[in-house]
VEXMAR-468577 format. One record per residue (C-alpha): residue number from 1; x, y, z. Coordinates in pm, 1 decimal, padded with zeros to 6 digits. Each point is the difference from the previous one (the first is absolute). Layout:
<recs>
+-------+----------+----------+----------+
: vexse :     east :    north :       up :
+-------+----------+----------+----------+
:   NUM :        X :        Y :        Z :
...
+-------+----------+----------+----------+
</recs>
This chain:
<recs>
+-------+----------+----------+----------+
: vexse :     east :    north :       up :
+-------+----------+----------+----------+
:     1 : -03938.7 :  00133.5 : -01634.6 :
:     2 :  00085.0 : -00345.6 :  00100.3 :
:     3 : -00079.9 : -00230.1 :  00278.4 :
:     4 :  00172.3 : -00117.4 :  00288.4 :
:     5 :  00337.6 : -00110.4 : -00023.5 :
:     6 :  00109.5 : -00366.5 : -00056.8 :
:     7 :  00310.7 : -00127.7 :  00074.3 :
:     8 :  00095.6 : -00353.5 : -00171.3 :
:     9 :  00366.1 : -00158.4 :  00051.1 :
:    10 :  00169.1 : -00252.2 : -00188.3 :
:    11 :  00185.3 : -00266.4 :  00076.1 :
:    12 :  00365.1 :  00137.6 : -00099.4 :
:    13 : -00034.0 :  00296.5 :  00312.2 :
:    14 : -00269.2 : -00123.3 :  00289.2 :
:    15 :  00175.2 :  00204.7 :  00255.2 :
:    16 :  00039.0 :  00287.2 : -00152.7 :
:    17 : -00327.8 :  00003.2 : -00118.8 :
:    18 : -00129.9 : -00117.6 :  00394.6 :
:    19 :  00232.2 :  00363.1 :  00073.6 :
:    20 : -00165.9 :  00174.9 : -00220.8 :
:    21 : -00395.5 : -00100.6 :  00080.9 :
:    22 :  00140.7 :  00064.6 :  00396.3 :
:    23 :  00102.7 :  00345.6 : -00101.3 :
:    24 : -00344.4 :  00049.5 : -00178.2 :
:    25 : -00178.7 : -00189.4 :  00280.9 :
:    26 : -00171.3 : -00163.2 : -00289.4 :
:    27 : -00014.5 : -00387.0 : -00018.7 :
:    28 :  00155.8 : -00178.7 : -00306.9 :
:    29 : -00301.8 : -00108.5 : -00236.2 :
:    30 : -00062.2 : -00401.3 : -00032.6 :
:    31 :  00156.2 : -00226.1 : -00276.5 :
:    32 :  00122.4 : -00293.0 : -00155.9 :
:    33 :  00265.2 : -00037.6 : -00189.5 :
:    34 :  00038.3 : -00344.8 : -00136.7 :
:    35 :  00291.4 : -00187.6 : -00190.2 :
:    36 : -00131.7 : -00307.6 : -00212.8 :
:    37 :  00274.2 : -00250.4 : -00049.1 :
:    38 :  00071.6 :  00149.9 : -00387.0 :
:    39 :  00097.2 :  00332.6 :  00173.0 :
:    40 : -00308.1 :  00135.2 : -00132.8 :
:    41 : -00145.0 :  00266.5 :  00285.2 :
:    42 : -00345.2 :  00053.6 :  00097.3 :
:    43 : -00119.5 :  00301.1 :  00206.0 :
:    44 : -00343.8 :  00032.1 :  00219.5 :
:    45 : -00114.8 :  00256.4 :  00133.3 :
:    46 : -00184.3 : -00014.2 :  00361.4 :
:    47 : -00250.5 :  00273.3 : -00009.3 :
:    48 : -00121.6 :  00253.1 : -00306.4 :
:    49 :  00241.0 :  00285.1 : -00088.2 :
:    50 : -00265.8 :  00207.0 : -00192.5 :
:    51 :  00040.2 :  00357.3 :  00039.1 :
:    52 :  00295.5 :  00004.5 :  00219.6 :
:    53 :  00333.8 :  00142.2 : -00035.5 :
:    54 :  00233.3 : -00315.2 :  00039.0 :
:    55 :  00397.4 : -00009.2 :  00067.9 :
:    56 :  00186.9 : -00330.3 : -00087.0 :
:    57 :  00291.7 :  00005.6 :  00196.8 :
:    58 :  00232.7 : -00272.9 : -00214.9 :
:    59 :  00408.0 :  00072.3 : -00099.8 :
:    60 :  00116.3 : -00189.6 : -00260.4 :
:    61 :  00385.9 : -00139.4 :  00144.8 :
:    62 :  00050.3 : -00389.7 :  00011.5 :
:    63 : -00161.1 : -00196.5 : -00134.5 :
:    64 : -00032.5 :  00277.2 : -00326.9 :
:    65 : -00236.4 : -00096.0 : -00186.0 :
:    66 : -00199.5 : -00209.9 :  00197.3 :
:    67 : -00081.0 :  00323.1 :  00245.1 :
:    68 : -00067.6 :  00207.2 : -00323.9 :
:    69 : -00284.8 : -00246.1 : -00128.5 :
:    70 : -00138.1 :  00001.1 :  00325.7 :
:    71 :  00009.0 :  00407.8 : -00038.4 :
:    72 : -00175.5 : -00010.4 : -00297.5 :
:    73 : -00235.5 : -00275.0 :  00050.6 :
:    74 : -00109.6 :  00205.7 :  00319.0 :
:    75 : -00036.4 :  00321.8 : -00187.0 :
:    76 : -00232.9 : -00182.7 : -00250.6 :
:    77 : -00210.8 : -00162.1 :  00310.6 :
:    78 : -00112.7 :  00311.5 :  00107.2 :
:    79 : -00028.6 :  00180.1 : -00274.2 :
:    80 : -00236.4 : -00259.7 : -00139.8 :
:    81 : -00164.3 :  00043.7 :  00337.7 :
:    82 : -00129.8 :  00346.4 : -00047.5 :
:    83 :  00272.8 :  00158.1 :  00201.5 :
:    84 : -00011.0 :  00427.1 : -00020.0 :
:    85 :  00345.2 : -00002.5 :  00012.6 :
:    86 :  00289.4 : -00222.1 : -00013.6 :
:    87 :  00327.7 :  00091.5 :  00091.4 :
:    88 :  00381.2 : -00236.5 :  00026.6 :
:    89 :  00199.5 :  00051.8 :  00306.4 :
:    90 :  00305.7 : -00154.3 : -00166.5 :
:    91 :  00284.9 :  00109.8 :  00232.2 :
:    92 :  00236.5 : -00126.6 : -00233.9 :
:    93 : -00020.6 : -00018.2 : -00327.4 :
:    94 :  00150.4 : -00289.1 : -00236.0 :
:    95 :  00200.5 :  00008.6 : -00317.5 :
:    96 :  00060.2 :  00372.4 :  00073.1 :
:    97 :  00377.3 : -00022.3 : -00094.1 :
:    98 : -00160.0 : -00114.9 : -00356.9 :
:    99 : -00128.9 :  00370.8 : -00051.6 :
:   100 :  00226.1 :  00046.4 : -00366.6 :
:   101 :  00088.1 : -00171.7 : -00306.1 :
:   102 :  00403.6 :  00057.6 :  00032.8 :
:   103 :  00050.7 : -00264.6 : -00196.4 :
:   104 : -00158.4 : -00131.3 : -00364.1 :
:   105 : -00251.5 : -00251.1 :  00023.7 :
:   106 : -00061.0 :  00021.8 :  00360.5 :
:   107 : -00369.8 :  00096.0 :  00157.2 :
:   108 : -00114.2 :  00260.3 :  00249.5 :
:   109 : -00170.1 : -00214.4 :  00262.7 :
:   110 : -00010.2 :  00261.6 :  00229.3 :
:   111 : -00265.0 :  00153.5 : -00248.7 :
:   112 : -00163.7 : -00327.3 : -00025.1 :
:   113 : -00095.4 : -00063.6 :  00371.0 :
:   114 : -00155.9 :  00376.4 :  00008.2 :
:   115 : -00232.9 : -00078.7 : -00312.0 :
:   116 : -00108.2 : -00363.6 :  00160.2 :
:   117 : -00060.2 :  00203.6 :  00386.2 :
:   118 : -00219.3 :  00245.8 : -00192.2 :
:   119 : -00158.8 : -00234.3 : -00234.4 :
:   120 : -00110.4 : -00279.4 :  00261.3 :
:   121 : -00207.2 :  00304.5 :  00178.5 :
:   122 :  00233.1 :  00252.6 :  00188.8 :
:   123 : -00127.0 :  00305.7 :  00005.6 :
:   124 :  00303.4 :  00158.7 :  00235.8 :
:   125 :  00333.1 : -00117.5 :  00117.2 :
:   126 :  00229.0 :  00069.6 :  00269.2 :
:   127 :  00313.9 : -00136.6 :  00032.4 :
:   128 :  00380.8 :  00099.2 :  00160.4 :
:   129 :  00346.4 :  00080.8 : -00129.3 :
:   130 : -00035.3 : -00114.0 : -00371.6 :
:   131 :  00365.1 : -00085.4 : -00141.0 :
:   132 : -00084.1 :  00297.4 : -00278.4 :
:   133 : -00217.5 :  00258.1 :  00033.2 :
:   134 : -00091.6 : -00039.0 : -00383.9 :
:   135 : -00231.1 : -00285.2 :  00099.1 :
:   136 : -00271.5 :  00219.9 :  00129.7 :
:   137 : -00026.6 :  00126.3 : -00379.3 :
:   138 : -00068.7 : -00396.2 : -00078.5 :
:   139 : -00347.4 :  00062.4 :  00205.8 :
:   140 : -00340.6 :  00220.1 : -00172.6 :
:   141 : -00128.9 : -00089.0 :  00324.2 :
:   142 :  00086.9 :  00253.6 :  00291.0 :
:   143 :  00216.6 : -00109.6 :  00317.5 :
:   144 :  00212.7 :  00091.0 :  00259.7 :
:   145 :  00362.7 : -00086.7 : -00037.0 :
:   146 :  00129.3 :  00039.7 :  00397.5 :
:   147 :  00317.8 : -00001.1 :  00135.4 :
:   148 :  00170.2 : -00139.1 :  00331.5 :
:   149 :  00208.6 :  00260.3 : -00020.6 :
:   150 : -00106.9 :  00162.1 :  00307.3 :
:   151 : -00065.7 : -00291.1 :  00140.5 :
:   152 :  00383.1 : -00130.2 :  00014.1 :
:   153 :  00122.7 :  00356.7 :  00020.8 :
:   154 : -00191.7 :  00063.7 :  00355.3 :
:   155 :  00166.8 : -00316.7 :  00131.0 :
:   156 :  00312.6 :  00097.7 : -00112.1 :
:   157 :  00028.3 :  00362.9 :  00175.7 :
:   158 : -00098.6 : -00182.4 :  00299.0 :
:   159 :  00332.5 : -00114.6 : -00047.9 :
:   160 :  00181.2 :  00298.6 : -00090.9 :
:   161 :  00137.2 :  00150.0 :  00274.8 :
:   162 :  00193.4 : -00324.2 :  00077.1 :
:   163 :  00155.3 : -00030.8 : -00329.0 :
:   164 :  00349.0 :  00069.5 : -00118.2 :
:   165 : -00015.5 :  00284.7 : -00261.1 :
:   166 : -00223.4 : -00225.4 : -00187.6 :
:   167 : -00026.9 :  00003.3 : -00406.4 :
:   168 : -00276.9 : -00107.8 : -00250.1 :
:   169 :  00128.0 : -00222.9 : -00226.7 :
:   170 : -00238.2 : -00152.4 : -00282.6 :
:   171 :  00094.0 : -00356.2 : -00160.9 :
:   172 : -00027.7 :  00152.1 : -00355.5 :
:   173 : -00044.6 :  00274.7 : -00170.3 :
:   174 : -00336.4 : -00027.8 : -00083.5 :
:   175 : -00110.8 :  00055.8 :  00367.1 :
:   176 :  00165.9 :  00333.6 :  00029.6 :
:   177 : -00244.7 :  00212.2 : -00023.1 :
:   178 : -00221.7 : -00200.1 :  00308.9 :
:   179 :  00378.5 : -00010.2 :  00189.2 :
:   180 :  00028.8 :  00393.5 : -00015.4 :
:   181 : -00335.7 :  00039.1 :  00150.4 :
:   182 :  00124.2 : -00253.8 :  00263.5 :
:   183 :  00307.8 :  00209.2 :  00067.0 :
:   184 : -00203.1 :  00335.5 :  00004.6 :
:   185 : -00221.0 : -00127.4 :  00242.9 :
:   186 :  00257.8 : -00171.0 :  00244.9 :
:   187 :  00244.4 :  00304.7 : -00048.1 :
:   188 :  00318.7 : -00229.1 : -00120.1 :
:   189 :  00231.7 : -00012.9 : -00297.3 :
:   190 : -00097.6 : -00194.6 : -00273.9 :
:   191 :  00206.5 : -00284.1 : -00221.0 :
:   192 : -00061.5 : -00208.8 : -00267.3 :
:   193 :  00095.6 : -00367.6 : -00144.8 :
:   194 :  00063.3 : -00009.7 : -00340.7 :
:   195 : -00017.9 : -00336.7 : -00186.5 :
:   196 : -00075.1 : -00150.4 : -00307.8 :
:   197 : -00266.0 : -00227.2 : -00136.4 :
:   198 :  00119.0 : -00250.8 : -00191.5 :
:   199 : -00218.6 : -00233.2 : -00236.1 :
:   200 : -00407.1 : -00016.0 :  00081.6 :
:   201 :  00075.0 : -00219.4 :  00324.6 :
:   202 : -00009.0 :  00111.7 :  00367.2 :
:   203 :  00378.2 :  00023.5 : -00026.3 :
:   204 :  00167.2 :  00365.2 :  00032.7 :
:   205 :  00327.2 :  00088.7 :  00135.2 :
:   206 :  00090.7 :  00258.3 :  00226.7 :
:   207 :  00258.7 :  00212.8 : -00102.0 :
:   208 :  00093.8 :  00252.7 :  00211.5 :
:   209 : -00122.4 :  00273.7 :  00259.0 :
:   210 : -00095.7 :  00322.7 : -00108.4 :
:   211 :  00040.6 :  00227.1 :  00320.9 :
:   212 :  00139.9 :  00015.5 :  00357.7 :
:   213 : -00082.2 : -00261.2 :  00278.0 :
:   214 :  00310.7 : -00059.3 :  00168.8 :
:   215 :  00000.9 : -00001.7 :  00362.1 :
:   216 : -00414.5 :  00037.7 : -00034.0 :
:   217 : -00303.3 : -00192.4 :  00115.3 :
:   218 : -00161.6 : -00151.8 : -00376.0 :
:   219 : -00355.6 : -00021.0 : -00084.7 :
:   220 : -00066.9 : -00183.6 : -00328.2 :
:   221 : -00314.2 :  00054.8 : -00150.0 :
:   222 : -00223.5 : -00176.7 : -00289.4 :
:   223 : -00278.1 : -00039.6 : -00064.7 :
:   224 : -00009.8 : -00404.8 :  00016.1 :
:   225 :  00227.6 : -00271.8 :  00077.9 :
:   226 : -00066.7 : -00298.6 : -00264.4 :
:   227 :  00305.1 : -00277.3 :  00030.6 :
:   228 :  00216.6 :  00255.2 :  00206.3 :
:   229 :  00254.4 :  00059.2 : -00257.1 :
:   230 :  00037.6 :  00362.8 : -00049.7 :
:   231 : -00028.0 :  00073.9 :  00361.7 :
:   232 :  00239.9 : -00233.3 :  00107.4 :
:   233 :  00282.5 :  00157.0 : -00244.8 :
:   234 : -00151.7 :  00276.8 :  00118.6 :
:   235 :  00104.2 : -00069.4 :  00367.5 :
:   236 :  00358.7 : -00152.8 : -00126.3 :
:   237 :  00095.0 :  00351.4 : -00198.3 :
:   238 : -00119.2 :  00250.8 :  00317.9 :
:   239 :  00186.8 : -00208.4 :  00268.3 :
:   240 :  00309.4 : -00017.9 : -00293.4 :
:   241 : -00027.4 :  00395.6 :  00040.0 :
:   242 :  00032.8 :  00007.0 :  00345.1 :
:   243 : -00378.2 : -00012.2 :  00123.2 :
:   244 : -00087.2 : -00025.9 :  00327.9 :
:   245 : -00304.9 : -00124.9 :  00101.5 :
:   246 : -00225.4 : -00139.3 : -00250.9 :
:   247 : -00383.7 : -00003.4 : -00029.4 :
:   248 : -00195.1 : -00118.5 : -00277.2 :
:   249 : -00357.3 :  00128.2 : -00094.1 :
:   250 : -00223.0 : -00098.2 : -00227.5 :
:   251 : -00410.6 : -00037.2 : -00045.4 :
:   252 : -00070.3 : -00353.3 : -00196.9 :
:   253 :  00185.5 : -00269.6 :  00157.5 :
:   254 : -00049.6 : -00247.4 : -00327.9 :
:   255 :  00255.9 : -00188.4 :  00176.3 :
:   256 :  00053.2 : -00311.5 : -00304.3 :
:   257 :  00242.5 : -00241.3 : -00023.9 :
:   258 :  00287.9 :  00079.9 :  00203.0 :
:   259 : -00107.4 :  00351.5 :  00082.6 :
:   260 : -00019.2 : -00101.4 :  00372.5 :
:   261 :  00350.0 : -00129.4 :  00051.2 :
:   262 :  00150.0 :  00201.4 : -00154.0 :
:   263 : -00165.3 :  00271.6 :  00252.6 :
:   264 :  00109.2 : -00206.8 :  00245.3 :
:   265 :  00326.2 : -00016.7 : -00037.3 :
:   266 :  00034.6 :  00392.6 : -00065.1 :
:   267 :  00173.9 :  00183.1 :  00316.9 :
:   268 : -00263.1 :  00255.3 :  00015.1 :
:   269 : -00157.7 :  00173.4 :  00333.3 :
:   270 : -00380.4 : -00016.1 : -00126.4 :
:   271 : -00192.4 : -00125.5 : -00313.0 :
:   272 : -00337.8 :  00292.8 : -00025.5 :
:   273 : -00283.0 : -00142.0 : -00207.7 :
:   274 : -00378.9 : -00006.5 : -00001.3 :
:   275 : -00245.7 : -00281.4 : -00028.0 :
:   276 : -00097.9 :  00107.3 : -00336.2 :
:   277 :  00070.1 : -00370.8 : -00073.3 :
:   278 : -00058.3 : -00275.8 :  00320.6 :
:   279 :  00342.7 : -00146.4 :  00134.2 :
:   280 : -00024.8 : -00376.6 :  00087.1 :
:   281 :  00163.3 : -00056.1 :  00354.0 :
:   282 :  00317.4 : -00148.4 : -00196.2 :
:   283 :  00088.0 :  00293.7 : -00174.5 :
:   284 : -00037.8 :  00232.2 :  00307.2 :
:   285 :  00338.0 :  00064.2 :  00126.7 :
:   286 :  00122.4 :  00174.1 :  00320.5 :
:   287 :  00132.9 :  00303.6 : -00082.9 :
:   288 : -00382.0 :  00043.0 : -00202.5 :
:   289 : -00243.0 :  00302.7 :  00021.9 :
:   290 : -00294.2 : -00019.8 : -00144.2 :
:   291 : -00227.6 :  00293.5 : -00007.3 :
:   292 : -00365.6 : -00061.1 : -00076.4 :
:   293 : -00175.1 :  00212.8 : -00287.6 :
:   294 : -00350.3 : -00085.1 :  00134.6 :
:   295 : -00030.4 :  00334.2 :  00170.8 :
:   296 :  00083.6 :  00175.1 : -00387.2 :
:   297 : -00240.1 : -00236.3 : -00162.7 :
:   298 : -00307.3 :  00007.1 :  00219.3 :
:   299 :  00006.3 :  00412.4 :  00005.8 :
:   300 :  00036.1 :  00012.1 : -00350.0 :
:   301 : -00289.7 : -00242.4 : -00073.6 :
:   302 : -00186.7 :  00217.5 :  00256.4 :
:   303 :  00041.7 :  00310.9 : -00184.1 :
:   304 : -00045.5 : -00170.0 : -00369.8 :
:   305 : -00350.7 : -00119.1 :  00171.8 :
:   306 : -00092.4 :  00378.3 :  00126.7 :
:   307 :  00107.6 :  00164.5 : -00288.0 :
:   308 :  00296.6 :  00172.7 :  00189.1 :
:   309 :  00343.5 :  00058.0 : -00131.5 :
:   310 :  00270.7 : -00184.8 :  00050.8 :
:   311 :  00282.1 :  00213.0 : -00031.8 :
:   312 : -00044.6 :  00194.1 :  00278.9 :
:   313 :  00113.8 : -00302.6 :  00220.2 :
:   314 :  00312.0 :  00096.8 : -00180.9 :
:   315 : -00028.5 :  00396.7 :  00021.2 :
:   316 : -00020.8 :  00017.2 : -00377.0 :
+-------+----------+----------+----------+
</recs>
């Protein structure tokens, strides 16, 4: 139905997108991708795109809205190029946590970056972990919304056996649902943090521990880690309950402002992410795991290219 595939990074993820062509043993098409000095970008393509079925691998962390442009300015490169099919890797997606209007006068941007992917020439999307599930109702073009579920789960029962009656416990109540799939798979108690969001800053305050996890190994899960704050009262209320050892896991490391020292001066045994989003050497800390997703990409772009489904990689 379509032609070969074509892989095309940008520049916010080159080695996950150098993973990913590895794992498909196909090389990473040619381009340039130029900044004038007004900010203004300018993409070139090295060779014609007609007829294939292309991939651009690009997330859209740090700088925002920079990487987004360069998204969409991509998108409308090859679309205007005669591509068959055009489809964003975006392995994390921005302005997700603006996904309702809980407030008056307020937008939906999360609803505005899905109409510009589609309208600069998308024709598919794949992305991981959205902050609501909601958001894949923003799209009237298909996709497939992954998870690293399995991904951090499997490293984690590696660990199992060594662990100290460990217990799920999610950051907020909002990720309970994902934390009692974690606990079901690892075969451990579950707990919860209950706080409350106050104004429409990143501030919220942790209130109190909903559960058991005295005298128990922790695992905190979320589903990203943007200036640290909830996970580090996160890791103060557990250890005020008597936790024992503490691990944090989490798939986007946003990491901003001080996200990273605040990690770093958490007593915790190991911080689990992926490299949804790249961490510069001075954010990588010590105690750091970081599990690739290149593998979970590259199959599912294989099977979106042969027309095979994608949810049996999941058993579903």
């Amino acid at each position: 139905m379509y032609g070969d595939i074509r892989l095309l990074g940008g520049t916010s993820t080159p080695d996950l997108a150098r993973e990913i062509s590895d794992y498909l043993t196909s090389p990473l098409c040619g381009r340039d991708i130029i900044e004038f000095p007004n900010e203004n970008l300018f993409v070139r393509l090295h060779a014609s795109a007609r007829g294939q079925d292309v991939y651009v691998i690009q997330t859209t962390s740090m700088p925002v809205n920079r990487n987004l442009m360069e998204l969409l300015i991509t998108l409308q490169t090859l679309k205007l190029d005669s591509a068959a099919r055009v489809t964003a890797v975006i392995p994390y997606m921005c302005y997700s946590r603006s996904d309702k209007k809980d407030q008056p006068r307020v937008p939906i941007t999360a609803r505005l970056v899905a109409d510009m992917i589609e309208v600069a020439g998308a024709d598919r999307y794949i992305t991981i972990d959205l902050h609501a599930g909601q958001i894949q109702g923003f799209f009237s073009i298909p996709g497939d919304v992954l998870t690293a579920f399995h991904l951090v789960s499997d490293y984690f029962l590696t660990k199992r056996a060594a662990m100290v009656d460990p217990v799920i416990v999610t950051a907020d109540l909002g990720f309970a649902k994902k934390g009692r799939n974690f606990a079901a798979k690892l075969n451990t108690s579950m707990a919860f943090v209950e706080k409350r969001r106050t104004g429409s800053d990143a501030h919220a305050e942790a209130m109190m521990v909903i559960g058991d996890v005295a005298g128990k190994d922790v695992i905190i899960v979320d589903d990203e880690v943007d200036t640290g704050g909830s996970v580090t009262q996160a890791v103060d209320i557990v250890r005020q309950h008597g936790a024992r050892d503490i691990y944090l896991s989490f798939v986007h490391p946003v990491l901003s402002g001080p996200a990273i020292e605040r990690l770093r001066s958490l007593n915790v045994k190991e911080i689990v992410t992926t490299n949804t989003i790249p961490i510069p050497p001075d954010k990588q800390l010590p105690n750091m795991t970081v599990l690739s997703v290149a593998p979970l990409l590259g199959e599912v772009i294989r099977r979106a290219h042969e027309g095979r489904s994608v949810g049996e990689l999941f058993n579903e």
